[in-house]
C-alpha positions as a printed Julia matrix, in Angstrom:
688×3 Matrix{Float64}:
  -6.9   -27.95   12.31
  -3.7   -28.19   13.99
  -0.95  -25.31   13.14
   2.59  -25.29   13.05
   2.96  -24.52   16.98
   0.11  -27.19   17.81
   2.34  -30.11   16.42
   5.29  -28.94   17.82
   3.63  -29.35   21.17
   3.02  -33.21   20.27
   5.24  -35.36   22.51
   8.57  -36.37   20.84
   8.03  -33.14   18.04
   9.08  -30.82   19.96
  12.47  -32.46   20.52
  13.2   -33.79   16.91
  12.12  -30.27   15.7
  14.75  -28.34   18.15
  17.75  -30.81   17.04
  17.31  -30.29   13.7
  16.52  -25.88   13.74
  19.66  -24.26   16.15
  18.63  -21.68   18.35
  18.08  -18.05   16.7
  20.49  -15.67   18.04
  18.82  -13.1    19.59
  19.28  -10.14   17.83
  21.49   -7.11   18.0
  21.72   -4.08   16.22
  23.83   -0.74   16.47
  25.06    1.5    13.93
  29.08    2.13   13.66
  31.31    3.64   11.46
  32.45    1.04    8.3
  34.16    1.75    5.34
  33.28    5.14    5.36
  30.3     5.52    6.6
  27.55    5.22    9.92
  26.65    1.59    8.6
  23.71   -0.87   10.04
  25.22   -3.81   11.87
  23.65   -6.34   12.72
  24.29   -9.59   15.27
  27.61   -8.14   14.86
  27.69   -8.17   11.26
  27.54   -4.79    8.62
  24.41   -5.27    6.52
  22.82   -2.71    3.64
  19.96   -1.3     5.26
  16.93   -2.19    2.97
  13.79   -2.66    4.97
  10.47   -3.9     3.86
   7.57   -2.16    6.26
   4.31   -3.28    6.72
   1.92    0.14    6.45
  -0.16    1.71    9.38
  -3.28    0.9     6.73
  -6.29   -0.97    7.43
  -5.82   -4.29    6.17
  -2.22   -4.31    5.42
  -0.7    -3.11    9.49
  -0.86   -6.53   10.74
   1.51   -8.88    9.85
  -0.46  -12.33   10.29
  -3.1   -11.59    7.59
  -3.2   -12.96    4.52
  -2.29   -9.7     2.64
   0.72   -9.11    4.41
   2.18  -12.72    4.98
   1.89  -12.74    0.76
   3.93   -9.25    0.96
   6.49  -10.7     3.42
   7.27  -13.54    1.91
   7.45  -11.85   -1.71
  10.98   -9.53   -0.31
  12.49  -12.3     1.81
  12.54  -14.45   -1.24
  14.15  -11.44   -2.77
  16.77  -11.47   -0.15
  14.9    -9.16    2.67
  15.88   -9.73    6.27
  15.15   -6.65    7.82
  11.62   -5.68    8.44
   9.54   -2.98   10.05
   5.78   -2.92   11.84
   3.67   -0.18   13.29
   2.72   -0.35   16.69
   0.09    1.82   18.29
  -0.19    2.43   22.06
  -4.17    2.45   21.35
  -3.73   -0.83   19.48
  -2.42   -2.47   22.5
  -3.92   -0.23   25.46
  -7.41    0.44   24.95
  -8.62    0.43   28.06
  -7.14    0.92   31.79
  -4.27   -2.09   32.59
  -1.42   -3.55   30.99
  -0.9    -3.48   27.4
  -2.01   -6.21   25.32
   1.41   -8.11   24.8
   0.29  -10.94   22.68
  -0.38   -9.0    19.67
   2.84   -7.63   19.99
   4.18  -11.03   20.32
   2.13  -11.94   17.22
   2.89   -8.91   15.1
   6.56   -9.9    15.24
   5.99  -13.83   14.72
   4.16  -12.88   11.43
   7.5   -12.07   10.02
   9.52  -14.9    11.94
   7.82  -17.54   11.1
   8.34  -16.74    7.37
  11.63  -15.41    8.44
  13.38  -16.91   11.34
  16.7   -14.77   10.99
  14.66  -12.11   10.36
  15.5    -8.53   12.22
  11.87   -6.55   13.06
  11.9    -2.9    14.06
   8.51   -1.74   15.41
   7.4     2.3    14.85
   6.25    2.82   17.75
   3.16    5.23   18.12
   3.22    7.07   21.26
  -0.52    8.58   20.9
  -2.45    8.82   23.69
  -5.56    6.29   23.37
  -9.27    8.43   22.79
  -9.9     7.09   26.06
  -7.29    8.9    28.2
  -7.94   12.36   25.85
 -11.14   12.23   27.41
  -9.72   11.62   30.75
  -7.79   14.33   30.49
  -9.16   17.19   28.78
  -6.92   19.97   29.78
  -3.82   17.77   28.4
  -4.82   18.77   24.38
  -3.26   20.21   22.44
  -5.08   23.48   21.08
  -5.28   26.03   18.25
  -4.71   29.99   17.87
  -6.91   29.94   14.96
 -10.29   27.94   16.52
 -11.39   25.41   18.58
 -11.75   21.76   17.83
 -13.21   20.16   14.74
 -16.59   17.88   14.47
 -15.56   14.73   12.26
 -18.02   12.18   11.26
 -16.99    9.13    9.16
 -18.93    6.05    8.13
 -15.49    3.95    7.19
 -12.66    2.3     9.13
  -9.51    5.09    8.28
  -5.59    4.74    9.31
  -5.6     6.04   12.96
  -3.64    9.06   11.97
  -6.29    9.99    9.55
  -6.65   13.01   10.92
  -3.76   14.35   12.29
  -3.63   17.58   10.32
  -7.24   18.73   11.62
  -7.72   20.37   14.75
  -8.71   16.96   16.57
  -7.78   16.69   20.45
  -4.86   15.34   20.52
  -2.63   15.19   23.95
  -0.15   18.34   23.93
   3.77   17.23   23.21
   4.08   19.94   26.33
   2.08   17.75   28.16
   4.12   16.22   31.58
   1.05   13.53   32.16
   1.02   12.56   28.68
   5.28   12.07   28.74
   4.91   10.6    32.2
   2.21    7.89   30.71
   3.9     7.53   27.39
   7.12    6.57   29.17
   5.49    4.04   31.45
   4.05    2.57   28.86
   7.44    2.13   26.49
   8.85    0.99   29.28
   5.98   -1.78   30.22
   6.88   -2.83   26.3
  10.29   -3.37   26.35
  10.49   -5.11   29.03
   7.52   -7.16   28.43
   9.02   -8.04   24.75
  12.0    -8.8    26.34
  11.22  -11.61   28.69
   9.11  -13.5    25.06
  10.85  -15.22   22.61
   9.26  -12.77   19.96
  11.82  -10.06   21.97
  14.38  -11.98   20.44
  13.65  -10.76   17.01
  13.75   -7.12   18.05
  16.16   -4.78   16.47
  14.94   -1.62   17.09
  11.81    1.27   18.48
  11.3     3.92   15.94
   9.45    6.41   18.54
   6.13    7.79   16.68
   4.22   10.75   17.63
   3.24   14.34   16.12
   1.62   14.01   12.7
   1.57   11.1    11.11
   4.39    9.88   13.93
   6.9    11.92   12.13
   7.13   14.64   15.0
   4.83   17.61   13.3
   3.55   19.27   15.42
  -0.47   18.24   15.82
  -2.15   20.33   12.93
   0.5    21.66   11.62
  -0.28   22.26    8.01
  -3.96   23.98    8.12
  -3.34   25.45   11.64
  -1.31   27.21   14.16
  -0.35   25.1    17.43
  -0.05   24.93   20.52
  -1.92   27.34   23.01
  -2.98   24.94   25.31
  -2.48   24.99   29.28
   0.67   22.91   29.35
   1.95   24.34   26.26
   1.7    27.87   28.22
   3.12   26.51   31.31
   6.18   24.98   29.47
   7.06   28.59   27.53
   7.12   30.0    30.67
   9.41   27.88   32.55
  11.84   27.66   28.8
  11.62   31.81   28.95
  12.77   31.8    32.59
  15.54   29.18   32.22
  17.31   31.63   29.49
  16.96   34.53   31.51
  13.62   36.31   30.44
   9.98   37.17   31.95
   7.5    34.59   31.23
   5.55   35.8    27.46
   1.69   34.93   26.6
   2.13   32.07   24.19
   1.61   34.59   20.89
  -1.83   34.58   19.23
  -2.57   34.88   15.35
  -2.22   38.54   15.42
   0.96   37.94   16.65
   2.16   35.09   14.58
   1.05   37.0    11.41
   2.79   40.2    12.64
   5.94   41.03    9.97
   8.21   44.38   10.11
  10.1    44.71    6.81
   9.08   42.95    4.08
   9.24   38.78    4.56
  11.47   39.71    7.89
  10.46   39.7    12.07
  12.59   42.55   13.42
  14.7    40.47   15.99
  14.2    43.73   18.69
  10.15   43.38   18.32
   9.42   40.23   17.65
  11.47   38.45   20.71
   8.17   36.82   22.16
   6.99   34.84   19.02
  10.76   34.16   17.38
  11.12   32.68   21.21
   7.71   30.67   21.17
   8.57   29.06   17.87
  12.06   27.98   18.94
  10.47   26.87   22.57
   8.02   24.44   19.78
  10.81   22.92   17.92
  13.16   22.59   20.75
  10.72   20.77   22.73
   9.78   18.34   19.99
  13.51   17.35   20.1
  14.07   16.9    23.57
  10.9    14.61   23.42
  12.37   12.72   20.77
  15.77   12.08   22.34
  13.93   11.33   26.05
  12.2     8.85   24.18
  15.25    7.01   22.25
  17.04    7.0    25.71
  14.18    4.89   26.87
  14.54    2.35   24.52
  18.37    1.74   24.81
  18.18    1.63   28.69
  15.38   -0.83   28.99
  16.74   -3.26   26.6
  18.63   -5.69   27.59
  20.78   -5.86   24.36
  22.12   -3.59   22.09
  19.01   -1.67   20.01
  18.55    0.6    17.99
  16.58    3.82   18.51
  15.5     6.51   15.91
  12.57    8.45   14.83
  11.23   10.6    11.6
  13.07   13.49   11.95
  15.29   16.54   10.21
  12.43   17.18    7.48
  13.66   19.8     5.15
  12.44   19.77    1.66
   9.07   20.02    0.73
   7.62   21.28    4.35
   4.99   23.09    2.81
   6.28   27.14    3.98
   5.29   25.53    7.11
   8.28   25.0     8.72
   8.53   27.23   11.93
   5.27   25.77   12.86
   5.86   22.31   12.19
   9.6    21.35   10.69
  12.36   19.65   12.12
  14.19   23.07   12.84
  16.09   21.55   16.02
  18.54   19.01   13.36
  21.81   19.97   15.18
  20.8    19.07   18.51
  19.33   15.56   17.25
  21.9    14.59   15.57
  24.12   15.4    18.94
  22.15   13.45   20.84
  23.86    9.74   21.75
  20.72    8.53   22.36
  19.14    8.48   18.5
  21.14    6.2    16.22
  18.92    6.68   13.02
  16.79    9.4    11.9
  14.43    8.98    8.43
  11.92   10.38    6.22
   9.67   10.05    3.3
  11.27   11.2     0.28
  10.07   14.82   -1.03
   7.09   15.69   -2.34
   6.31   17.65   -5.22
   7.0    17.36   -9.41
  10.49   18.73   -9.39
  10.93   15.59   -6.87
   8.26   12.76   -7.5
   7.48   12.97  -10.84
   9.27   11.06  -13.74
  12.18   13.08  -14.67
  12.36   14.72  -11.18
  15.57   14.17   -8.91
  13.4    11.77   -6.04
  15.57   12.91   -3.61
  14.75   12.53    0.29
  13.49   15.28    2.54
  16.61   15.6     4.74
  20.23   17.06    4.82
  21.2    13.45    3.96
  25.04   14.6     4.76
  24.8    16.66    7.66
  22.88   13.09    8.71
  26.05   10.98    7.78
  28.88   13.82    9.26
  27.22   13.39   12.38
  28.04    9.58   12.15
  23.46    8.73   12.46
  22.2     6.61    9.39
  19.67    8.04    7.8
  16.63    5.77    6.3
  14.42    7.28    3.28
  10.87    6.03    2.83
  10.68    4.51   -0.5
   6.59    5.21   -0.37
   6.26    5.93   -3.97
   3.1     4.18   -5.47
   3.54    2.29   -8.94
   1.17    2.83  -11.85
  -1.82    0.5   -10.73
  -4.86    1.29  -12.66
  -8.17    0.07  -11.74
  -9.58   -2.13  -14.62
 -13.05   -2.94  -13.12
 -12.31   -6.37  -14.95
 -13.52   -9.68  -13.7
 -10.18  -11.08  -13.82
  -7.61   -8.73  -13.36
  -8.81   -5.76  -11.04
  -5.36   -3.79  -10.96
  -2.75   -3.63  -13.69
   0.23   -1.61  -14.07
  -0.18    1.13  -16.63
   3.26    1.78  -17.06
   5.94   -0.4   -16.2
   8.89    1.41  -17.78
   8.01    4.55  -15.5
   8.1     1.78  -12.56
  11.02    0.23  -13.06
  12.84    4.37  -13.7
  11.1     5.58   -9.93
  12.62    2.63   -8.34
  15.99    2.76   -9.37
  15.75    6.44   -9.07
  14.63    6.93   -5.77
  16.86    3.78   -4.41
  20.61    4.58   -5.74
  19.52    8.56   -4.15
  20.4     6.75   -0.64
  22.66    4.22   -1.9
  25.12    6.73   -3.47
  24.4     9.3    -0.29
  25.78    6.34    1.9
  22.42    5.52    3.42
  19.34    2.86    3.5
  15.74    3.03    3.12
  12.58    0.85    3.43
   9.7     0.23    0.85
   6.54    1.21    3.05
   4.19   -0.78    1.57
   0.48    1.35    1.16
  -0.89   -1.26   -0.85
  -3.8    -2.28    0.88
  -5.62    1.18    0.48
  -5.84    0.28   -3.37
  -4.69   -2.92   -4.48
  -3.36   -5.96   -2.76
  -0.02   -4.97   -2.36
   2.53   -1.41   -4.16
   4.61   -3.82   -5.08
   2.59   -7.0    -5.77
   3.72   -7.55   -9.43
   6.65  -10.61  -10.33
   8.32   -7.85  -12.25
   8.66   -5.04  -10.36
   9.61   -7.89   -7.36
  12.53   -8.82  -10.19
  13.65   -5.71  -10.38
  13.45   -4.81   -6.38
  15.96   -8.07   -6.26
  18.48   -7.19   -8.75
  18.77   -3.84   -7.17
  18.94   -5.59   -3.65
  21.89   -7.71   -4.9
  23.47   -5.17   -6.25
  23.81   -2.37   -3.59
  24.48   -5.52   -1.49
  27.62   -5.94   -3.22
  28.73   -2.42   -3.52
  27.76   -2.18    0.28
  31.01   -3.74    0.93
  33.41   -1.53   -0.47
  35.15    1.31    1.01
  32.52    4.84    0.46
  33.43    7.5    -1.51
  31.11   10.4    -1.95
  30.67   11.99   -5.41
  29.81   15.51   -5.03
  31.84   18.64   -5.97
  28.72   21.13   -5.69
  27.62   21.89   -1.93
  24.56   23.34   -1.24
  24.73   24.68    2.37
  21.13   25.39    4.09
  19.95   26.48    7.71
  17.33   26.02    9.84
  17.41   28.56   12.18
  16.13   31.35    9.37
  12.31   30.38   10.03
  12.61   31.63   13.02
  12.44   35.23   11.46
  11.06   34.96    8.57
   6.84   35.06    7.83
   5.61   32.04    9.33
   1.99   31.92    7.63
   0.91   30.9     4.24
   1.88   33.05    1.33
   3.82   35.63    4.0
   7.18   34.16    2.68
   7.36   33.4    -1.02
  11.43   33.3    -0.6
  12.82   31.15    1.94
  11.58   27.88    1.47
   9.21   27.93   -2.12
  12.5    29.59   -4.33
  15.78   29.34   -2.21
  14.89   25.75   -0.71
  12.31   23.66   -3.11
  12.75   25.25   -6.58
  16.51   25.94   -6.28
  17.41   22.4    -5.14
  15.15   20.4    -7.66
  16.29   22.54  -10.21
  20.08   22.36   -9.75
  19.26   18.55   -9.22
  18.81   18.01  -12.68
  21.76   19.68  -14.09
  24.39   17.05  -14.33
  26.43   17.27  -11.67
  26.45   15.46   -8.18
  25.24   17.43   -5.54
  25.8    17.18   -1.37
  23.47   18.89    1.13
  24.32   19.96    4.58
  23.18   22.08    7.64
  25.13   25.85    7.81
  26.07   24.61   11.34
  28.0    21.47    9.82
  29.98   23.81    7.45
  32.93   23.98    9.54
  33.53   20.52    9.75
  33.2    20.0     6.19
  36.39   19.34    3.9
  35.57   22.01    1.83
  38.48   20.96   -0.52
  36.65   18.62   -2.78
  34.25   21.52   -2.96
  34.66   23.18   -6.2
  31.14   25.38   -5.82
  29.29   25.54   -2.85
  25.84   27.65   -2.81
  24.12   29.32    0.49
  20.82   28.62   -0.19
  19.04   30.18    2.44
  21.25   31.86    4.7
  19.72   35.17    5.8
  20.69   34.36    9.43
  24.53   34.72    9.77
  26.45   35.98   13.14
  29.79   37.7    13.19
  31.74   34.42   13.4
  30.02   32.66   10.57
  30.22   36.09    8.29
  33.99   35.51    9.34
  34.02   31.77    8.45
  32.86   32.68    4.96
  35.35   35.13    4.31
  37.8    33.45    5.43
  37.41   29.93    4.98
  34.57   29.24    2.4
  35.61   31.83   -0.16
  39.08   31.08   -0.93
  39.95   28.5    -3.33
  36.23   27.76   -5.01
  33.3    29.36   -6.19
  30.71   30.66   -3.96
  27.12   31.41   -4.76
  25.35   33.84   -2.32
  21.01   33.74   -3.15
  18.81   36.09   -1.87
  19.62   38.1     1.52
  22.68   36.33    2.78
  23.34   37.53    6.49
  20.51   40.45    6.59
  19.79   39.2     9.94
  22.56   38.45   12.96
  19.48   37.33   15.42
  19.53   41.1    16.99
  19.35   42.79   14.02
  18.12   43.38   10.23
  21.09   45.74    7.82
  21.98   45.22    4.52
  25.7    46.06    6.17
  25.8    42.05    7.51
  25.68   40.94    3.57
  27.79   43.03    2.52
  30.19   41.6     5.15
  29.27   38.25    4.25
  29.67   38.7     0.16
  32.7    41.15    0.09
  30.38   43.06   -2.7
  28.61   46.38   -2.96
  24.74   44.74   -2.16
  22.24   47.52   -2.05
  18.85   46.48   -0.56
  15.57   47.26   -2.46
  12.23   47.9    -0.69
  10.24   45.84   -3.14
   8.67   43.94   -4.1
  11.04   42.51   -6.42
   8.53   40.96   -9.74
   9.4    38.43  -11.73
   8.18   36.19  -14.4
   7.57   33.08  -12.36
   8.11   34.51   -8.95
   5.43   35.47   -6.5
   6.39   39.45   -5.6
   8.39   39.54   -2.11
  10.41   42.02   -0.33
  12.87   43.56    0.54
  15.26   42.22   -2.17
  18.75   42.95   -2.77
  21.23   43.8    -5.91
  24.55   43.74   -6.63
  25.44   47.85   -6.83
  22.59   49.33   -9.17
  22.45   46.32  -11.11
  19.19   44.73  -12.14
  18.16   41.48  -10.1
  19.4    38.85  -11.08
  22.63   36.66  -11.3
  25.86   38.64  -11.31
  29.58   37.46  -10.9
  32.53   39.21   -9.1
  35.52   36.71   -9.61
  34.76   33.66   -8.1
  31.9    35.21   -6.06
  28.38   35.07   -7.7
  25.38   36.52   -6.15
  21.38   35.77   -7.51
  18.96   38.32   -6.36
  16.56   35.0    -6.81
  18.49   31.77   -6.83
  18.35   30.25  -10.62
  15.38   28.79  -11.41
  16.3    26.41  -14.19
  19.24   23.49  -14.25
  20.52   25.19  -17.24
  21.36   28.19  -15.05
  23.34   25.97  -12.83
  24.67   24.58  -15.12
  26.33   27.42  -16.08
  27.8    28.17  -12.7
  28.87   24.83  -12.03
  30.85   24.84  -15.39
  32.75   27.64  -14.81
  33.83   26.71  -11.31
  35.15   23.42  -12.6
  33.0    21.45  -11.17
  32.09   18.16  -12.7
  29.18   17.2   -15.26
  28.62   13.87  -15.7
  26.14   15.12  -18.48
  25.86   18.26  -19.95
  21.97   18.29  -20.69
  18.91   18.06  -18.44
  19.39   15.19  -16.51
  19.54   13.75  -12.73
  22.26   12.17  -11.71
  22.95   10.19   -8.46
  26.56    9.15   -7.78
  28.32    8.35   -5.05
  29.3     4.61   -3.06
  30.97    3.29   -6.52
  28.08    4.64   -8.91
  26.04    6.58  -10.68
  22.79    6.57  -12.21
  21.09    9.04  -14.47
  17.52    9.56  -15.04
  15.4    11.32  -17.44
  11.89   11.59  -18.42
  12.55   12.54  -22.36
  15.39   10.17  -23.09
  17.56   11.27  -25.31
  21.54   11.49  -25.99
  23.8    11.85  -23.67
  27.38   11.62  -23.21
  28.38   10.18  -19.69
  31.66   11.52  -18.78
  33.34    9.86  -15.36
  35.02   10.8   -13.11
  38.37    9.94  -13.69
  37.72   10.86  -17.64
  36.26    7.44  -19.62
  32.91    9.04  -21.89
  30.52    6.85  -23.25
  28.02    8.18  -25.92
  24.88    7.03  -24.84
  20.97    6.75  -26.33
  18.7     6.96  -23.11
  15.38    5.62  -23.99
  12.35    7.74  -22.3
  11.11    7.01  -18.96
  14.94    5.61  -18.33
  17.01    5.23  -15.26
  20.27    3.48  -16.24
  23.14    2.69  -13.93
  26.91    2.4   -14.07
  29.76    1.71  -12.3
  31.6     4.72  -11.42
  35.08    3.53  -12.46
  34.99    1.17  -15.62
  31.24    2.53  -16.82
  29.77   -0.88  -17.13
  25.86   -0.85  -17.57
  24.79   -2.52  -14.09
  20.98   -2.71  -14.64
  19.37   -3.59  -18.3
């Protein structure tokens, strides 16, 4: 049977079928500032950046199968035209030679020939194939605690099954991997380019680390990297700021803490150096790599990359985070960066906030645009029936996630994709005429609010750093602070308390216009130098309320003294050996109190300081209130606003009384399992 492309080749077709379809423009694709904010443009044109991606999952990764094609077509009929594809380097190289361009050529064409205006970026895996591991042995990536693991399987899995063990996988330090990885990308593009599939080609998001989102290999279960390479590259980073070359540090080492959750800066210079040597490198590798793309293109591309994790990294972030976010988002070369959203109830689960992983703001300040991954799974329940396997169990929850987790970019000023797992349970996540309704509406409407001028909502700032993992317990469990309470808990909590909330990077504060600010929070500042103690005393404290948590400015990066946060507060903090107990609370130390107070939350004026940050949205409630800042609800509820709206979700349902912004109140009667949206200025109901 003849195809499409076999007719066309008929004598006469070919002609008649060229007059009557124009040429496709090739595409182009940058992102620039528009109304307001870092904005997707594409072929010239500003477009809201909604994405449908293929997955990385057997049966659903290739875009000519039946599965997929279904899939495809389902969101361009609901108005899709940007689309994204993984795209191994062991797909396409798995032997010695050139890379395997036709399936390239065909993983694109899947989507044109459904879509001819369609705009395809591929996520590009940069993972060395098994066959060059073997090759080069001494390349790998390994482990302080053990040596590689023995995995058997019996069925086909995603190729980055396994990421998180301690498989060999080729050292990010590695020069021959970067030096092979870089011929290769290069051999692509140009390749891609000189096909008529190139055409289609808006931009390479580079893949590599776990599950291509730049973790480092093993991350989670296991302490990386001690390998050759990895040793040879701490070296040469020690020498270039001045010091002696340092073993790479062991477990003993890495476990090693000197007063309470704390690394004394003076004794702990070799592994506070090694981790920052880890993350630095895994941003410089990331920038190399989006340089690549946008000089080997012939047109303009876009290049970005998972990266600038933050919520939800597991008390794992020294090891594996995204702790080098300033210097990405400095770097020219990386237009986008992008992330799953967060894991965890106070995030995923119905009546959680389902907001992304990243400092969505700091993102957007720094002009990048930032992508979530809409990869929540809908409520398909296995029916072992002969003629319905899968059914959805519970569409109202459905139809609550979606909107919920799509206005959190939308009103942040940013896009996202639906990643499409599918295939590892049921034909397709999102394989239902409903729920493909629904993605439509909301399609056509953050379409239309995509062209209006951007106005962020938020009067609450929440203000977190990075840099504080360097010096604080690095294993599991050695930390209960930093990241469980003063990251995770605080931020899903205050969430969910009514008011709209922004998120930024402590290195982004200064260039923040702090007077729409009515509170802002340091989360997790423990590390504070002289001029940002300053900056906070005099620039952050006057004229709003501040909220200090836990050990604001303890450390300067030289030294631990209760005398830095009592700079940094303007109150009488006395520190507390510990450990601190409370209901709720896993015991840390050292804590700190306002005089001989209790712990707890006390105010001083407009200064308010919380020995643990609150741990319920009532309790920020409370704070926010008396600052002035504004509730759009008083009860339990999340609210998203920002770009023109504002949506509030809730698990319970319930009454409510939406007040606006510029003072209209509506009385409302949210049903359970609810997500309802509104305009921000006349309070229509948008969505039914």
């Amino acid at each position: 049977m003849l195809d499409r492309r076999d007719v066309l080749k008929l004598p006469g077709l070919a002609a008649t079928a060229a007059a009557a379809a124009p040429p496709r423009q090739p595409v182009t694709a940058e992102v620039k500032p528009w109304n307001g904010k870092p904005t997707l443009h594409v072929r010239g044109q500003p477009v809201y950046a909604a994405f449908y991606a293929l997955t990385d999952c057997p049966g659903g990764r290739w875009s000519w199968e039946e599965g997929p094609q279904q899939h495809i077509r389902h969101f361009v009929d609901a108005g899709f035209r940007l689309f994204q594809v993984d795209l191994f380097l062991e797909s396409i190289w798995p032997r010695e030679g050139p890379l395997d361009i036709a399936t390239v050529q065909r993983q694109i064409r899947g989507i044109t020939e459904i879509c001819p205006e369609a705009a395809v970026v591929i996520r590009w895996h940069l993972n060395a194939p098994d066959w060059w591991l073997k090759q080069h042995p001494d390349e790998l990536t390994r482990y302080a605690n053990g040596g590689f693991e023995q995995i058997d399987r019996t069925q086909p899995v995603r190729m980055l099954m396994d990421d998180l063990r301690r498989t060999p996988r080729a050292s990010l330090a590695s020069r021959k991997w970067r030096k092979m990885a870089e011929e290769k990308t290069i051999e692509l593009l140009r390749a891609l380019a000189a096909t008529p599939e190139g055409d289609a080609l808006a931009g390479i998001q580079v893949a590599c680390g776990v599950y291509g989102e730049w973790h480092y290999w093993g991350f989670l279960r296991n302490e990386p990297d001690t390998s050759r390479t990895m040793q040879e590259h701490f070296d040469r980073w020690r020498r270039a700021g001045g010091r002696p070359p340092a073993r790479v540090p062991g477990m003993e080492e890495r476990a090693a803490l000197d007063d309470g959750i704390f690394r004394d800066p003076a004794r702990r210079e070799a592994v506070i150096d090694y981790y920052r040597c880890q993350q630095e490198l895994v941003a410089d590798e990331i920038i190399h790599f989006c340089g690549l793309v946008k000089k080997h293109w012939p047109r303009r591309i876009l290049a970005g990359t998972f990266y600038g994790y933050f919520f939800s990294m597991f008390d794992r972030q020294a090891t594996g985070g995204h702790l080098s976010l300033p210097r990405v988002l400095a770097a020219p070369e990386v237009d986008y960066l992008s992330a799953p959203q967060a894991y965890g109830s106070l995030y995923r689960d119905l009546g959680g906030c389902g907001i992304t992983r990243s400092l969505v703001e700091s993102v957007r300040l720094n002009g990048k645009l930032f992508l979530d991954e809409m990869d929540q799974a809908p409520s398909w329940q296995w029916l072992n029936n002969v003629d319905t396997a899968f059914a959805l169990s519970d569409l109202e929850s459905d139809f609550a996630i979606i909107r919920r987790n799509v206005l959190e970019s939308f009103t942040r000023g940013m896009g996202l994709w639906y990643y499409d797992f599918g295939p590892a349970n049921v034909s397709g996540w999102w394989a239902d005429t409903r729920l493909m309704a629904e993605i439509a509406k909301l399609r056509r409407i953050l379409a239309d609010y995509h062209q209006r001028p951007y106005q962020p909502a938020g009067d609450v700032l929440f203000v977190f750093d990075t840099e504080v993992y360097y010096y604080t317990g690095t294993l599991p469990g050695s930390d209960p602070l930093t990241d469980a309470l003063a990251v995770n808990r605080a931020i899903g909590e205050a969430w969910r308390s009514g008011a709209a909330i922004e998120t930024i990077h402590l290195a982004d504060l200064p260039r923040v216009d702090l007077s729409r600010f009515r509170v802002v929070a340091l989360a997790n500042t423990w590390l504070l130098n002289t001029a940002q103690r300053r900056f906070l005393r005099e620039r952050v404290l006057p004229g709003r309320h501040v909220v200090f948590c836990g050990a604001p400015g303890y450390c300067d990066g030289k030294r631990l003294s209760v005398d830095f946060v009592r700079e940094a507060t303007g109150l009488d903090i006395r520190r507390q050996d510990g450990p601190l107990r409370m209901e709720g609370v896993q015991p840390f130390g050292p804590y700190f109190t306002v005089e001989d107070r209790p712990p707890g939350l006390v105010r001083r004026g407009d200064v308010w300081f919380a020995s643990v940050p609150p741990l319920t949205p009532a309790g920020w409630r409370e704070i926010f209130r008396a600052a002035g800042a504004h509730l759009y609800v008083e009860q339990d509820t999340v609210v998203h606003a920002g770009g023109g709206l504002v949506l509030l979700h809730t698990k319970e349902g319930g009454p409510r009384r939406l007040t606006l912004r510029n003072g209209k109140a509506a009385d409302l009667g949210l049903p359970p399992k609810s997500s309802w949206l509104f305009d921000a200025a006349t309070g229509e109901r948008l969505l039914p």
